[in-house]
Every structure is written in structure tokens, then in C-alpha cells.
VMD Tcl script that draws the C-alpha trace (Angstrom):
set ca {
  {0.00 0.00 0.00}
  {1.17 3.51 -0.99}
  {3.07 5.69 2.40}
  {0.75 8.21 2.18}
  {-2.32 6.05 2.72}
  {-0.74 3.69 4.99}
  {0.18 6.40 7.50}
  {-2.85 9.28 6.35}
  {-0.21 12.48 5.41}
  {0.70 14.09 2.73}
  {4.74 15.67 1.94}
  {5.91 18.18 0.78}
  {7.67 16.35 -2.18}
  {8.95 13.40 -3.32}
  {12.49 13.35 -1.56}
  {10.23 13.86 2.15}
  {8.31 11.15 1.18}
  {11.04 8.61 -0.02}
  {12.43 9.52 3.36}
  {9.49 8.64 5.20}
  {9.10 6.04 3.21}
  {12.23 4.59 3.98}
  {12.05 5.30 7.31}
  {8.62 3.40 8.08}
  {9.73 0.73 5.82}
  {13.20 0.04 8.26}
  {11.29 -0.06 11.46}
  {8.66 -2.30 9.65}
  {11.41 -4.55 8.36}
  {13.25 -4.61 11.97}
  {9.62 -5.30 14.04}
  {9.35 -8.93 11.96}
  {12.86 -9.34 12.06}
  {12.98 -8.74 16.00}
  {10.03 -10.77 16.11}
  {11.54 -14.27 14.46}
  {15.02 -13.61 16.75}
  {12.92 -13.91 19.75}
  {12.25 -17.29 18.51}
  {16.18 -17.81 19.11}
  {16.18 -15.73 22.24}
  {18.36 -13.25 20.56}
  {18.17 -9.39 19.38}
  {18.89 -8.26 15.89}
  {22.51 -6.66 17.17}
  {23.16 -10.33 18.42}
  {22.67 -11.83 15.67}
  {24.62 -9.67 13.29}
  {27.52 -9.86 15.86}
  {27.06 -13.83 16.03}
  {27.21 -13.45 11.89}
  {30.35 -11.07 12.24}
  {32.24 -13.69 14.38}
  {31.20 -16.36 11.97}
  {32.67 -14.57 9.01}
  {35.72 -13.88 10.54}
  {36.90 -17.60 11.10}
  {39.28 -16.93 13.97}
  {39.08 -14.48 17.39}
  {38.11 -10.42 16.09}
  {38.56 -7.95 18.41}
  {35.64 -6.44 20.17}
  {36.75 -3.18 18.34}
  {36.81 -4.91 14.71}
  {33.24 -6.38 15.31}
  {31.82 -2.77 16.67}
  {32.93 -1.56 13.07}
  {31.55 -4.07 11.17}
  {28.08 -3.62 12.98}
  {25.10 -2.62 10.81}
  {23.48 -1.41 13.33}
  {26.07 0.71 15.62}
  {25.70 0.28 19.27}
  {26.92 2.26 22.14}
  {26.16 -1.12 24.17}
  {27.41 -3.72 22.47}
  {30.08 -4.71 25.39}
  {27.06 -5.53 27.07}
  {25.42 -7.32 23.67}
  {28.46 -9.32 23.95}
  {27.76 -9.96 27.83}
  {24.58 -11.35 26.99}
  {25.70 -13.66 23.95}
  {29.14 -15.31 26.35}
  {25.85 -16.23 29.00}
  {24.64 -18.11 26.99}
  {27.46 -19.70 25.74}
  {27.28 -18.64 22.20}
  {30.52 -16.68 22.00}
  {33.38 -16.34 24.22}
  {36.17 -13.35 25.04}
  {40.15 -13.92 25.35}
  {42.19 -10.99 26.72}
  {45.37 -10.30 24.86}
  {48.48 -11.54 26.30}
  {50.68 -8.50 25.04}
  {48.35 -6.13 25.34}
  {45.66 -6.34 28.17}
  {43.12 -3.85 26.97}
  {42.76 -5.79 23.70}
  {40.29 -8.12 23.94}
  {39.35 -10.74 21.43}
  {36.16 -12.52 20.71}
  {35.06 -15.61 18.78}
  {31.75 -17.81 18.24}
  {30.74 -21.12 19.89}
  {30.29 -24.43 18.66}
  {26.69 -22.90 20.30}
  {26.79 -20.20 18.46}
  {27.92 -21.47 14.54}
  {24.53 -24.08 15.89}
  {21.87 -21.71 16.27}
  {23.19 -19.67 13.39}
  {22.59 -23.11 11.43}
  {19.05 -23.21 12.97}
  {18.50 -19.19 12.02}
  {20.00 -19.96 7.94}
  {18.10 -23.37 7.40}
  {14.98 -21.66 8.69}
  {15.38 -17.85 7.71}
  {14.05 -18.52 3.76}
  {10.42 -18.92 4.79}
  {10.34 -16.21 7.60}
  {12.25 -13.24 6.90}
  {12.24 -13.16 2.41}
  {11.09 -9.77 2.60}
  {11.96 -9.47 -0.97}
  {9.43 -12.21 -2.54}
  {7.84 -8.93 -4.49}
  {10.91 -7.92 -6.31}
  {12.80 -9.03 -9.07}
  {15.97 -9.57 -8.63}
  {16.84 -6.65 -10.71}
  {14.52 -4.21 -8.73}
  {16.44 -5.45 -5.71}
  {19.76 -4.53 -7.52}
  {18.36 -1.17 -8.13}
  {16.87 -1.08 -4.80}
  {20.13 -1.41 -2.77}
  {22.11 0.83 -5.73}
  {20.12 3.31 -5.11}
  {20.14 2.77 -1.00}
  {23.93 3.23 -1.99}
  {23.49 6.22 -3.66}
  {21.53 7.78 -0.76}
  {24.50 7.27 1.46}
  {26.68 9.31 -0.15}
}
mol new
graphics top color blue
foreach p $ca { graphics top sphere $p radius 0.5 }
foreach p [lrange $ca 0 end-1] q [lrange $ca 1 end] { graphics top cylinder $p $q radius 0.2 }
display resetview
């Protein structure tokens, strides 16, 4: 359904409304994507760091995944907190250098990612109404926007 119905306004042209648009379409895209990581006890920022760690194939430090981040957090020490409870990463201090600190993903952690990748086609395909040359466009043009 068109923004301007969906949410009853009207802009003042069409760069306000592809902002809005945008806008209402991220937090709509992050409430069912919250809402299927609660399945797996985890947030959004979890799970990308759990992805970042998997990526890297070895220990990252804590400073390397905080750029990586899609999302940046002024709390992901704590994020990480959460994710070594439950024993899906873990943290090793550097032995030269005390306030580095290193982190890597669990057998745990590579598990439930598993769980999240086998299951994540029929939950979260947000894009089943594009092509996959609108989506090209789509995140060219998100691109763009960025500068």
C-alpha cells in the first residue's frame, strides 16, 4: 500500500516522502525481524555480531566487530555480555596487550546460526515482491543515498 495512505499524510515532495518512506519501511522490516530472533532468544545486534564472528573464522577484536556492525551500538560490550551467558561466544584478553580483547563464536553459536539460515528462507524473504533486478536497483540506489 502507498506511504501516504498507509500512515494518512501528505509531503511536501517526493524526496520527504522517499524519506518517510524509507524510514517506516526500516522499522517495519526490523519489528518482523525482532520478532523471528525472539524465537532464538536473541536481538537483531546479536545476531549480526554472532554473523560477524562467523565470518571472521578466527578471534576479532571487540573493536573490529563494533565496526563491522550494521546497526552501531553504544552497548554492544554488554550485547556481547549477553551472547558469552549463553554460551554462544566467548572473550580472550590479549596476552601482550591487556586492553585488547578478542572474541570468537561457539560451537553454540555457529549451531543456532545453522538453525536461524536453514529456517530464515520462509520467515524473513522480505523481498518475494521484487525481481531480482529491482532489488539490484533497490540497494544501488540505498547506496546512492549514502553518499
Amino acid at each position: 500500500m502507498e506511504i501516504g495512505k498507509v500512515i494518512q499524510s501528505k509531503f511536501r515532495n517526493s524526496k520527504h516522502k522517499a524519506v518517510v518512506n524509507l524510514r517506516y519501511t526500516s522499522n517495519y522490516l526490523g519489528n518482523i525481524q525482532n520478532n523471528y530472533m525472539a524465537k532464538f532468544d536473541l536481538s537483531m545486534p546479536q545476531f549480526n555480531i554472532l554473523r560477524i564472528l562467523r565470518g571472521a573464522n578466527n578471534t576479532i577484536s571487540v573493536n573490529s566487530v563494533k565496526d563491522r556492525m550494521v546497526e552501531k551500538s553504544p552497548n554492544t560490550t554488554r550485547l556481547m555480555d549477553k551472547l558469552i551467558d549463553k554460551g554462544l561466544m566467548e572473550r580472550v584478553r590479549c596476552e601482550s596487550d591487556r586492553r585488547v580483547v578478542y572474541v570468537s563464536i561457539t560451537e553454540a553459536g555457529l549451531k543456532i546460526l545453522k538453525q536461524i539460515d536453514d529456517d530464515q528462507q520462509s520467515d524473513l524473504d522480505f523481498t518475494g515482491n521484487l525481481t531480482e533486478e529491482e532489488a539490484e536497483v533497490l540497494s544501488n540506489l540505498l547506496d546512492k543515498l549514502r553518499g
